[in-house]
C-alpha positions, 0 to 999 in steps of 0.5 A: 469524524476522522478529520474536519471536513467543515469550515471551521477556522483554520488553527495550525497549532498543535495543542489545538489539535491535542484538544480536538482529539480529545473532545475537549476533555479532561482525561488520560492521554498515553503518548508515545514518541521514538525518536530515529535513534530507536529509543522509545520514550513514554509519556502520560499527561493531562491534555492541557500539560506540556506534551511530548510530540506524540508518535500516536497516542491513547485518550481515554475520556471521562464517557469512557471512550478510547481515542486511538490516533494512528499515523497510519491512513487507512485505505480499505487494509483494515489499519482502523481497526487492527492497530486499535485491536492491539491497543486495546487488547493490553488496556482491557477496554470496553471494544464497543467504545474504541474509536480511531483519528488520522494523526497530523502531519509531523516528524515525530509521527515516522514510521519506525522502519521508513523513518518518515510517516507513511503507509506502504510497503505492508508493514503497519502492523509489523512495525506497530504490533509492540509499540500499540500493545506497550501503550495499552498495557501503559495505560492500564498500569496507569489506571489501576494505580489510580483505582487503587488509591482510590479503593485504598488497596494495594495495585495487585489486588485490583483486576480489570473487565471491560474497561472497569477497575474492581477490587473485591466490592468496589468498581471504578470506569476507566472514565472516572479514573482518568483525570487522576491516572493522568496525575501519576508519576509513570512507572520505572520499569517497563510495563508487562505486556500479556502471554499470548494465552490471555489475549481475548482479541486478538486473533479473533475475527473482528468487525472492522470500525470503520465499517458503518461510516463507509456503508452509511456514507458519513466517512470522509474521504478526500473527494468528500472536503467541502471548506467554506466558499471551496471553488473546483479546479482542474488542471490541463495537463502535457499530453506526453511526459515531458512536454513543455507549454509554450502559450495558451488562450484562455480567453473562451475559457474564462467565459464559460458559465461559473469559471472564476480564474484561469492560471497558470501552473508548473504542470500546466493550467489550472482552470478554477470554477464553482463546481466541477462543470465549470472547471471542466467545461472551462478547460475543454475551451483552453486552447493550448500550444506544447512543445511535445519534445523527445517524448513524443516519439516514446513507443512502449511496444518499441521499449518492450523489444529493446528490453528483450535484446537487452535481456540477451546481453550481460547485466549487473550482478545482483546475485551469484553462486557458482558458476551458472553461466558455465555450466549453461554454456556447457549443457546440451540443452538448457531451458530457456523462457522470456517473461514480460509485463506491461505498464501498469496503472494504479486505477483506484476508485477515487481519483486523485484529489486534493483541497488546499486552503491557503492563508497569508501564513498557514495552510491546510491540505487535505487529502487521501495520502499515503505520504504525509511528511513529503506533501507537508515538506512538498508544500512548505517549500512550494509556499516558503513555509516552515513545516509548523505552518503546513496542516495535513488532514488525512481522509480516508482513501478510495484506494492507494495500491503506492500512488498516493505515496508520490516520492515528489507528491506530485498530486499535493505539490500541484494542488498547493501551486493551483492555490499559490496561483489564485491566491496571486490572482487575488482569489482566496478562497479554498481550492480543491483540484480533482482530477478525472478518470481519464486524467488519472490514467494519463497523469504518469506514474505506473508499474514499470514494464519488465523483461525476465530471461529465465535459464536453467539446466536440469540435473539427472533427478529432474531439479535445476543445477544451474539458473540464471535470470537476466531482469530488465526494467525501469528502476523505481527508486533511481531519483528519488529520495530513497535511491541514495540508500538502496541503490548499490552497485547498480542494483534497485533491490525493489527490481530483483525482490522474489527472485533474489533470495527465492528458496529455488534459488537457495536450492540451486548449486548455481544461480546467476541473478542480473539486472539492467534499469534502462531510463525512459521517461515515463515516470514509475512508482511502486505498484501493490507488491512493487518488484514481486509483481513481475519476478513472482510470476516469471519466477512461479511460472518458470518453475512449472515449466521446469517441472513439466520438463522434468516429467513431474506434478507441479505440486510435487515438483515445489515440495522437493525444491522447498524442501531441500531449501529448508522453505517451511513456512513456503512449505506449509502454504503451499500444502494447505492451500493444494489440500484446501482446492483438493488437488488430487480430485478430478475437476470437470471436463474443460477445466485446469489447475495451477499452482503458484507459492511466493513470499513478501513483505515478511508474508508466505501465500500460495495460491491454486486456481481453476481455469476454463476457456469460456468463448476462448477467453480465460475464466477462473472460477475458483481460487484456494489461497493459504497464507501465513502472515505470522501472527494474525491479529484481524482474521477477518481483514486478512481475508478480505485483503486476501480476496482484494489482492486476488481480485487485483492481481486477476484485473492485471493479469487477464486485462491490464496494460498501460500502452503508449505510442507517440507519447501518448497513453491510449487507454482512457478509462475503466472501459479500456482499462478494465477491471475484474466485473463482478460476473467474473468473480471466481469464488476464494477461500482463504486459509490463514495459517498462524504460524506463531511468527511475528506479524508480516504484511497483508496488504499486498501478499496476495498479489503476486501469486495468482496470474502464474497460478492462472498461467499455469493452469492455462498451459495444462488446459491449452497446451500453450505457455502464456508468458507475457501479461495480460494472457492473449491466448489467440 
């Protein structure tokens, strides 16, 4: 199991945990640990030794199994098996007896590049791809040196198979060499990690581990905890952002069958119950007195056309060379186009939740999180807790798409105030707070709504000479505790990401980037891909628009922009994946082809789509995608999370919106937020270009190129430039 979902006794000690990991045996446990300075230090010990605070760390057990603890979750991006892969690729393990654990919540688990433990932002492997090979490759030094004391050889004469130690006649199981391996001094030099030439798993497709827990139903995901006595609870929630509670009557609510307690929360009221219809059924009775405030007059249609006046005023620079604005004032007749995108809701499959048992001066969370030292820290405060008294089991997440990477862990702070309140209450039991569907959709935090106004002017070879791009939109990071270190001069990098440094731009003589980052007060958070969600399809679709007025294919329109760039690698997808659909073939009578390129999170993708009108309405029926992540450790999960990230990007581009009117979000559930159906699939095929680079990002790529590749095609079909998310063709 990746995590305790049982009620066994709450023990928040860490060497608990240590012998937990490791099944309460004897055994080697490489423990690896880098300090925010950057200096790595290594460690091996026995179990019962005194530990360094582990980063992740390898156990290899006396039954030869190899626990890989990861401080990264898993939310269906295939980190379960990939950074395993790179571990075990140096250890030369048996593969069939790796095995992965969510890690604790703790400082010494951050994430090298964040700092703090996490997962976003697509950069897992690219911050791990070193580190988890250096620790297999530690390992197995380790162990061969403990095979040849035994075998009375010196370490060179020893090889490794599979997990076993030989030297000439003699063999020895990893599991038979742990114990005395753990004894050993660690070398002084650095271990030498393997040519690329000798890797025999990575690169390689791979089944992923975590696979048969999933499809069998034994995986445990946070909807899934259930501590000893755990009682349900639902929250009532302020129907528009910033509304404040002024009374309540809970008196018909705590007479409804299986209610336990009603309390009150900072989010509002949290009913507690048996079981989830008895919390429901209990908060459908409260009856609740709010002041509304200002944001009850909040309208998003009304935002949206306040952001296109604003996107005709001058912003903040993000950008600049030359002088763009000159030179457009100065053309006879520049293009000019206006790109928007809506609200945007995170919709994963499971809904948030989150079980807090809560003693007098311990408390155990247990969640599907993306953010486990802000819940922790979150938590400690809200009970007055050091950290070392707050445990964060990690289950495995139905979806995370950035939010359940809350930079004030609202989902967690709330559940651990639910607790805080019925344990006040005298209720002591365990407490698991599940939000609905429709509470999901209405709780706040989406993808912020974005104005592009797009201009350029043509030289005589029909490629842009000046351009400019006025963005306007919400600032993800004002307010939160990145903001102080990103936000400069005004600029949120994450809103102009994928404009700002574009090739198109590199190759333009003069290009003018800015930005306005109004408040509102709905609450934003980062969106799969975050800022290239908008800027890739203003900026993809743009540049078609620019080729058709210059009278050229669209495909070849990007060579020659990419190509004077120096772009190679944006280059190379863009061919493969034109090469792959076959763009030079006729297609059938009613169908279209667009093309969109775009990179991110250190990744390349392009993407060509074919469109038809099917009762008026777009249908994609076919999607060729090429991506160049660097090096691919899992062919096999870069795939699929290619596929996924279409599917995502499709689901927005041709249904999603989030609209708000009188403070209220209109949509409810999966009814009038739909996403892709399964009859609507179009077929993908994916080619993965190895690129010998060092490892991108993949969980998040593939989105942003496929709706202006869709937009696209759609213009060639209809005639028609569809220029603001989700396509309305009437």
């Amino acid at each position: 199991m990746n995590a305790r979902f049982d009620d066994t006794p709450l023990d928040p000690g860490r060497r608990r945990f240590l012998r937990g990991s490791a099944a309460g045996s004897t055994g080697l446990i490489i423990a690896f640990s880098v300090p925010l300075v950057g200096r790595r230090a290594l460690a091996a010990a026995a179990p019962d030794a005194a530990l360094p605070p582990p980063n992740a760390f390898l156990h290899i057990a006396p039954d030869d199994r190899v626990t890989v603890v990861l401080a990264h979750s898993e939310m269906g991006q295939g980190i379960w098996t990939s950074l395993p892969m790179l571990l075990a690729e140096e250890l030369e393990c048996d593969w069939s007896m790796v095995r992965a654990e969510h890690a604790p919540a703790a400082p010494v688990y951050a994430s090298p590049m964040f700092h703090i433990q996490m997962t976003g932002g697509s950069t897992t492997t690219m911050s791990e791809f070193d580190r988890y090979r250096e620790v297999g490759a530690l390992a197995r030094t380790q162990l061969v040196a403990a095979a040849a004391r035994r075998f009375g050889v010196a370490p060179g004469a020893c090889r490794v198979e599979r997990g076993v130690v030989i030297a000439g006649e003699q063999r020895a199981r990893f599991g038979e060499l742990s114990s005395a391996a753990a004894q050993l001094p660690l070398p002084s030099a650095a271990v030498a990690l393997k040519p690329r030439q000798d890797w025999t798993l990575i690169g390689k497709p791979t089944p992923r581990l975590d696979t048969a827990a999933k499809i069998t139903g034994r995986a445990a995901f946070g909807l899934d905890a259930r501590p000893a006595g755990v009682r349900v609870a639902l929250v009532a929630r302020a129907p528009v952002f910033g509304a404040k509670l002024r009374h309540f009557d809970a008196g018909a609510a705590r007479k409804m069958p299986g209610v336990d307690a009603v309390v009150e929360v900072p989010t509002g009221v949290a009913v507690i119950g048996a079981h989830f219809w008895a919390a429901k059924t209990g908060r459908d009775a409260l009856k609740l007195d709010w002041d509304l405030g200002p944001g009850a007059h909040f309208d998003s249609a009304a935002e949206l056309a306040q952001y296109r006046k604003l996107a005709r005023t001058p912003g903040s620079p993000a950008a600049m060379r030359g002088e763009a604005a000159r030179a457009l004032a100065a053309a006879r007749s520049p293009i000019a186009a206006e790109y928007s995108v809506p609200y945007l809701a995170h919709a994963t499959m499971e809904p948030l939740n989150c079980t807090v048992e809560l003693g007098a001066d311990h408390c155990r969370v247990t969640t599907g999180t993306q953010f486990q030292t802000g819940d922790q820290a979150s938590a400690a405060r809200i009970l007055g807790f050091n950290l070392g008294q707050v445990q964060i089991v990690t289950a495995f997440l139905g979806g995370g798409f950035g939010r359940r990477a809350n930079p004030v862990s609202d989902f967690v702070s709330e559940a651990v105030q639910v607790a805080k309140a019925a344990r006040a209450a005298g209720h002591t039991a365990p407490v698991k707070v599940v939000w609905t569907r429709e509470d999901d959709m209405h709780g706040g935090w989406y993808r912020p709504q974005f104005v592009h106004r797009m201009q350029a002017v043509l030289g005589s070879d029909g490629l842009p000479t000046a351009f400019t791009d006025r963005i306007v939109g919400q600032s993800i990071m004002a307010g939160t505790p990145f903001g102080a270190g990103m936000i400069k001069n005004g600029i949120d990098p994450v809103s102009v990401e994928g404009v700002v440094g574009s090739p198109y731009l590199e190759a333009t003589p003069a290009y003018a980037v800015e930005l306005h980052s109004p408040a509102a007060p709905v609450p934003v958070l980062w969106w799969r891909s975050v800022g290239n969600t908008h800027t890739a399809f203003a900026m993809e679709s743009f540049i078609d628009e620019l080729a058709h007025a210059a009278g050229r294919d669209p495909l070849e329109y990007r060579r020659a922009l990419l190509g004077k760039a120096g772009a190679k690698r944006h280059l190379a997808v863009l061919e493969r994946a034109a090469e792959l659909f076959g763009w030079t073939k006729p297609l059938p009578p009613g169908h279209a082809r667009g093309v969109a390129v775009h990179a991110s999170f250190g990744s390349y993708v392009a993407q060509v789509a074919e469109v038809s009108l099917v009762d008026g309405k777009p249908r994609v029926h076919r999607v060729t995608c090429a991506v160049d992540c660097g090096i691919a450790v899992n062919p096999e999960t870069i795939r699929a999370q290619m596929e996924g990230a279409i599917v995502f990007g499709l689901s927005a581009a041709l249904y999603g919106a989030i609209t708000i009117k009188d403070g209220r979000v209109q949509q409810d559930n999966f009814d009038t937020y739909p996403p892709l159906r399964m009859d609507a699939m179009p077929r993908i095929e994916v080619a993965i270009i190895d690129s010998g680079e060092k490892p991108g990002g993949i969980g998040e790529p593939g989105t942003p190129p496929i709706a202006p590749a869709v937009a696209n095609a759609l213009f060639v079909l209809t005639g028609k430039r569809l220029r603001d998310l989700p396509f309305q063709l009437a």
